[in-house]
C-alpha positions in Angstrom: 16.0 3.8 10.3 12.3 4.1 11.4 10.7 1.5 13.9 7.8 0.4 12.6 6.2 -1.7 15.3 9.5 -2.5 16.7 11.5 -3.2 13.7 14.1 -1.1 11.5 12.6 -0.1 8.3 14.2 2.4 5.8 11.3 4.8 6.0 12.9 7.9 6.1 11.7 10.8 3.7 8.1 9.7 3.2 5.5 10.7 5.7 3.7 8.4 7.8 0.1 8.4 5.5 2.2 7.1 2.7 3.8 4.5 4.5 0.8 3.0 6.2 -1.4 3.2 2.5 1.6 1.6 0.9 1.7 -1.4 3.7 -2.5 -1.4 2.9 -3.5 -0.7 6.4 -7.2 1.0 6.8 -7.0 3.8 8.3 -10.3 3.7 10.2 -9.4 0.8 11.6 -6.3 1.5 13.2 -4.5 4.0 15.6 -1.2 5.1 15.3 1.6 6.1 18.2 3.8 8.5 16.8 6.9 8.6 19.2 4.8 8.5 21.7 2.1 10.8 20.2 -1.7 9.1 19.2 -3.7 9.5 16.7 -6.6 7.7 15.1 -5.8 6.2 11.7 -8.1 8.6 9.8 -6.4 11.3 11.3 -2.8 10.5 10.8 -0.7 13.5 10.1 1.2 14.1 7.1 4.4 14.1 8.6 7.9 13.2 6.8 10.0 10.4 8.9 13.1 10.8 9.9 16.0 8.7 11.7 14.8 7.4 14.8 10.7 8.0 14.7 9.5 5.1 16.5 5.4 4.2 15.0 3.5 1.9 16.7 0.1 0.9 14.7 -2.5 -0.5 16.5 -5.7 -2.3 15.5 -9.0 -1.1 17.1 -11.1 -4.2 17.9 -14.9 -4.1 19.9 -15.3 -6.4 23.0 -18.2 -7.0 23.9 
């Protein structure tokens, strides 16, 4: 299993860009921990998931 923002998904095999495309999140609006690891959304790597990855995505808001 892969945790996807704290919960078990069956994710392995597929990299991280197709996962978050499939779910329909945008990219540029989000930044993703990658055990442990951050990127921006736009810049997520094309990586293959494996058994125990732990992704974390975060939306980017402004304050103001």
């Amino acid at each position: 299993m892969v945790w996807l923002n704290g919960e078990p998904k069956p994710l392995e095999g597929r990299t991280l860009k197709e996962v978050l495309e499939e779910l329909g999140v945008a990219l540029e609006r989000v930044a993703v921990l990658l055990n442990e690891e951050a990127f921006p959304g736009a810049e997520v790597p094309e990586r293959v998931l494996k058994e125990g990855d732990m992704v974390e995505v975060v939306a980017l808001m402004q304050g103001g």
